[in-house]
N, C-alpha and C positions, 0 to 999 in steps of 0.2 A: 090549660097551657102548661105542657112541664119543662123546667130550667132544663136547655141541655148547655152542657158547660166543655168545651173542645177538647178533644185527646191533650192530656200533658204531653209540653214537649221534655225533651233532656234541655236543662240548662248549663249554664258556664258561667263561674262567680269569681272575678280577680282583686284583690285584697294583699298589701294595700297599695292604691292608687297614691303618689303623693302630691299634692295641690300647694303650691308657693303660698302663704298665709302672711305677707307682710304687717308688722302690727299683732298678731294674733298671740306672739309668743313662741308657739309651734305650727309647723305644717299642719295643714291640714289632710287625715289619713280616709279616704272612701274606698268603699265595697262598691262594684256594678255587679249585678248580675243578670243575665239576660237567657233569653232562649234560645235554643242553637238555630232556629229555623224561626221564617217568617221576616215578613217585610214594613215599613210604616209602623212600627213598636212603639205604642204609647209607652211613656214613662213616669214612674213615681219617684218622687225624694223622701226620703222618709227620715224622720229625725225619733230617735229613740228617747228613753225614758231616762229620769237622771242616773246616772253612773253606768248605765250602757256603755254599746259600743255598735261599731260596726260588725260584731260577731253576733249580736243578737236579732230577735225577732225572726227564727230562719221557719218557723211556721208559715207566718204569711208571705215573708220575702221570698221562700221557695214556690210559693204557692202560684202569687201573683206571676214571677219570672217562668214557672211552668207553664201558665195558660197567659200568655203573650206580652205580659209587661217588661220595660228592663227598669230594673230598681237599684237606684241609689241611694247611699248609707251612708253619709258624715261618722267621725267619731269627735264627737264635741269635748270641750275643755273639763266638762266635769264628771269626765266616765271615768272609773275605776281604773283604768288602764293609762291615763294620762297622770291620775296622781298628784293634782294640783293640791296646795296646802291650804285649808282654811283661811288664811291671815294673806293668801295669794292677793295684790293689788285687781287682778280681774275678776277676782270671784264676783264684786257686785257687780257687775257689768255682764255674766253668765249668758243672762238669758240672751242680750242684744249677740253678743260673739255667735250664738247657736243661729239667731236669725242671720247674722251676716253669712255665717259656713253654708246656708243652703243655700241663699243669692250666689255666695261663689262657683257653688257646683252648676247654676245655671248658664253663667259668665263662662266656665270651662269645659262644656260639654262638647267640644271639638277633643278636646284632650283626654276626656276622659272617654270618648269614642274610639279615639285611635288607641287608647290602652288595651281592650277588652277584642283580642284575635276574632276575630269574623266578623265585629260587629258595624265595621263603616256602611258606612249608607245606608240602615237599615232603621232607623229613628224617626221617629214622628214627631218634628220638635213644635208642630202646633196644637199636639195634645202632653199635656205634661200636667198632672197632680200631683199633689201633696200629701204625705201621711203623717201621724205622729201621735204617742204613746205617751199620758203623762205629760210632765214638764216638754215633753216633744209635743204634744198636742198643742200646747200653749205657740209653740215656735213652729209649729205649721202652719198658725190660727194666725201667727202673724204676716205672711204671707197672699193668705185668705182673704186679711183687711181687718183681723183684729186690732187693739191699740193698747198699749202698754202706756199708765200714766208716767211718762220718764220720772224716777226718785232724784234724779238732780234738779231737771230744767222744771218740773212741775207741766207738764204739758204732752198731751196724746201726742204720738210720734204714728205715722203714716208709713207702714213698714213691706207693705201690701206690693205684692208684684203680678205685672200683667202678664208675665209669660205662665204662670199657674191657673187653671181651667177648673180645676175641682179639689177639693179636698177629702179626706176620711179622718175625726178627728177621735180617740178611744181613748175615754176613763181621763177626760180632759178637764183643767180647773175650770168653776166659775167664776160669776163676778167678784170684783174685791169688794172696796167700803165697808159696810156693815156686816158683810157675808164672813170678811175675815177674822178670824182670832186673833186678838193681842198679841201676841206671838208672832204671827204671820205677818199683821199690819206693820210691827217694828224690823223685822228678819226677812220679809221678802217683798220687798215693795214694791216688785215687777209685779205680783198677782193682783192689782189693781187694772184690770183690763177694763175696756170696752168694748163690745160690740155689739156696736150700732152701724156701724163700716161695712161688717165682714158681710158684704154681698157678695162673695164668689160660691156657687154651688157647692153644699157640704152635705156629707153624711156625717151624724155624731151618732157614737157606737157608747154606750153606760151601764154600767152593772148595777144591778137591783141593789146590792147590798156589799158596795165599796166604799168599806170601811177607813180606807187610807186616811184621805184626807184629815178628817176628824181624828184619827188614831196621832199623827204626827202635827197635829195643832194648827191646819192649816186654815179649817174655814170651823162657825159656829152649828153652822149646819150637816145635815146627813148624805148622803148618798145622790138625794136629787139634785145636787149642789151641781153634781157634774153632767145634770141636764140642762142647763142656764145656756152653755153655744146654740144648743136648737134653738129654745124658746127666745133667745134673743138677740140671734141675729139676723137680717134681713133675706141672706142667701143661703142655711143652713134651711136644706128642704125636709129631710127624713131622719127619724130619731130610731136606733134600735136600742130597745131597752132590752137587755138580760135578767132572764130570772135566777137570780140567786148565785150572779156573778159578782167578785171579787174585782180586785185592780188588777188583776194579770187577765181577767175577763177568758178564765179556763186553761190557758196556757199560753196566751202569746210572745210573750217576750225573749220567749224560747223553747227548746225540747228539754224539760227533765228538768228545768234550774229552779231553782231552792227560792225563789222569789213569789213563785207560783203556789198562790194557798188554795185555788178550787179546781184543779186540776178536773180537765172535763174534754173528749177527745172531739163528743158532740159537739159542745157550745163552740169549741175550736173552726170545727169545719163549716159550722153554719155562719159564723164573721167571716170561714176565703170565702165560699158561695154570694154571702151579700154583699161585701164589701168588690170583690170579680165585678158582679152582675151591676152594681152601683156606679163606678165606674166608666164602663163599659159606656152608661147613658151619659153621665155628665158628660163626658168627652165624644159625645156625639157618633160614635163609634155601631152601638147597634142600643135599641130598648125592650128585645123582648125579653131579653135575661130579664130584665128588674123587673118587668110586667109579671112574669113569671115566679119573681124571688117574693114579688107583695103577695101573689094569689095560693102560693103555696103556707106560706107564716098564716097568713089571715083562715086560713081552711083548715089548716093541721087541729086535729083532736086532741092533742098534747103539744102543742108549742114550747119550746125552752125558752122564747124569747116573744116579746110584740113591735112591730114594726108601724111607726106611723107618718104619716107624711103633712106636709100643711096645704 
């Protein structure tokens, strides 16, 4: 069976969008980008890595929006571009502000339809997934049905929304507890998750050899740390593990940015092809891509990556 994957269309990206954020401090600034053609357009929200923005990740963002998605991009309170101060009163509260910004974009996607020239009536608002990269994985994962032990109330918070169908979660934390470093347990106490919840269908995407974590003192452990969404959640169906990928997992976060330490054009194009083709099934859309995304990984004589399913 071989992936065929549909002619790119041309797309169209309008940035920035601005969203009334009552409470938030600031507006809320999103990116859409969409295809110029095609009808019934699933959609992803994708929530970026800390200090992003809505100008990053234009690997997959172009990618997906080429081959029929329209993608949505918050720029959250702790991106480089927003400039919040350390000693900010919202800083401990990051992580929930990021979950609420993508509930919002779902709440206004009337608005943000009629922003983006061609694009009325062309949505699929009963297919809509989640992405997210990093500290964004954590805040798509909440959406998913992951659970943030709240650091005030002491108590799992239920943050999970039903109009999301699937998710893709890449180079995303694990569990807290014991997992995390002294450090982390006292300076981020949002990384105390759970999931035991997140049954909405997920891809989790992990580098062989992402070093982050561990480098910036977040967990005790190594790299398989940020295998933990597969193995332990109940709707997290398929793991791709990378071989001798980094946290940027070859270049995602962007073209050319300086963040990227394993710069790699292949490992790039093999997360749009699986992450497309993954997709594609959760949202009920078509299955021979992924039939085809397993039977090609599993046969290849040189795989860069392995693909497993439960």
């Amino acid at each position: 069976m071989e992936l065929k994957i549909n002619t790119p269309s041309p797309i169209v990206s309008v940035k920035p969008i601005v969203l009334s954020a009552p409470g938030r401090g600031e507006d809320l600034q999103v990116k859409v980008s969409a295809p110029t053609t095609g009808r019934n357009l699933p959609i992803i929200v994708f929530s970026h890595g800390s200090g992003s923005s809505l100008e990053g990740y234009g690997p997959l963002v172009d990618y997906w929006a080429a081959h029929g998605f329209v993608v949505i991009q918050p720029t959250h309170l702790d991106s480089r571009t927003v400039g919040l101060p350390q000693d900010d009163p919202r800083t401990p509260r990051i992580w929930r502000f990021r979950v609420e910004d993508m509930k919002r974009i779902l709440d206004q996607l009337d608005f943000l339809e009629a922003a983006v020239p061609g694009l009325s009536g062309r949505l699929d608002r009963s297919r809509i997934a989640t992405a997210g990269h990093s500290f964004g994985g954590q805040t798509a994962g909440n959406l998913l049905g992951l659970r943030v032990l709240n650091p005030e109330t002491k108590k799992e918070e239920d943050l999970s929304d039903s109009r999301i169908k699937a998710g893709v979660l890449f180079a995303t934390a694990g569990q807290g507890g014991d997992s995390l470093s002294p450090f982390a347990a006292e300076n981020m106490p949002h990384l105390n998750v759970s999931f035991a919840h997140m049954t909405t269908p997920t891809l989790v995407i992990a580098g062989e050899q992402d070093d982050v974590p561990r480098k910036y003192q977040l967990t005790v452990r190594g790299p398989e740390w940020m295998t933990d969404p597969y193995y332990l959640s109940p709707g997290a169906e398929s793991l791709l593990t990378l071989f001798g990928a980094e946290h940027s997992l070859g270049g995602i976060a962007g073209y050319e940015v300086k963040e990227t330490t394993d710069e790699n054009p292949e490992r790039v194009a093999l997360i749009q092809r699986v992450t497309w083709a993954y997709l594609r099934h959760a949202l009920d859309i078509e299955h021979a891509s992924w039939s085809a995304v397993q039977k090609m990984l599993s046969e290849s004589a040189n795989p860069i990556g392995r693909l497993e399913s439960k």
